[in-house]
C-alpha angles and dihedrals in degrees: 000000000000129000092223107189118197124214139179110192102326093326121111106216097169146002120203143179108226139177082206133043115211112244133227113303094009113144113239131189108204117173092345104305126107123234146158126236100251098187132331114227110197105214095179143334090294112020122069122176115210127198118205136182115229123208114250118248120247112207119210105224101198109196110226117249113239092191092083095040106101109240116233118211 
């Protein structure tokens, strides 16, 4: 078993303990959010830090519709 941490950048977004460790340009999906391995980095026999790269989040902005809005005189 391995304690795999995940980073983006310098931020740990999760530490698992896994039999198998993902290997370089493997898609993830770590809390929701899809991502790629980006590299793998062994720091001992047990710890492996790997950096992965998240999909940026597109936001839907719905415009309000004023038709159904009553109209005050």
């Amino acid at each position: 078993m391995f304690a795999v941490h995940f980073f983006e950048n310098k931020n740990l977004l999760l530490t698992q303990l896994l039999n198998r460790v993902p290997s370089v340009g493997e898609d993830l999906k770590i809390k929701g959010r899809k991502g790629k391995v980006s590299s793998v980095n062994s720091i001992d026999e047990k710890n492996i830090h790997v950096q992965i790269i998240l999909e940026t989040v597109k936001k839907n902005n719905l415009k309000a519709d004023n038709s159904k809005l009553k109209k005050r005189k």
